[in-house]
C-alpha positions, 0 to 999 in steps of 0.5 A: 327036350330040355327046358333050355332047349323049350326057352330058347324056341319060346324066345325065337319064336316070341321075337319072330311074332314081334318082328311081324307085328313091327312089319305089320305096322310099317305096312299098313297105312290105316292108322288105327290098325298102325297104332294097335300093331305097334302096341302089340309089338311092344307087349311081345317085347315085354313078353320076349324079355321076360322069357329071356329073364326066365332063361338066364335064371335056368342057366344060373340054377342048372350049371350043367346048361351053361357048359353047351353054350 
């Protein structure tokens, strides 16, 4: 498995636990529990940007990764 292959799931993944914490918060109607899941999608927003950084930075440095899209 390659690193672009590991990235692009670290990325799917990232965005799956995102859009539960997001469904989470819409779900719930303790309001201490709405504001914890909105935090935490927030920082998993973060968290996915990042890795999404990270993988335009590998398909800059290994051109050959470039070529399969």
């Amino acid at each position: 498995m390659t690193v672009q292959t590991q990235l692009q799931q670290a990325i799917s993944s990232a965005q799956s636990v995102q859009a539960s914490l997001t469904q989470f918060s819409l779900e719930t109607e303790n309001q201490q529990a709405k504001a914890m899941f909105e935090q935490l999608a927030e920082q998993q927003k973060n968290i996915v940007t990042l890795l999404e950084g990270r993988y335009q930075q590998v398909l800059q440095e290994e051109p050959q990764f470039n070529q399969s899209q």
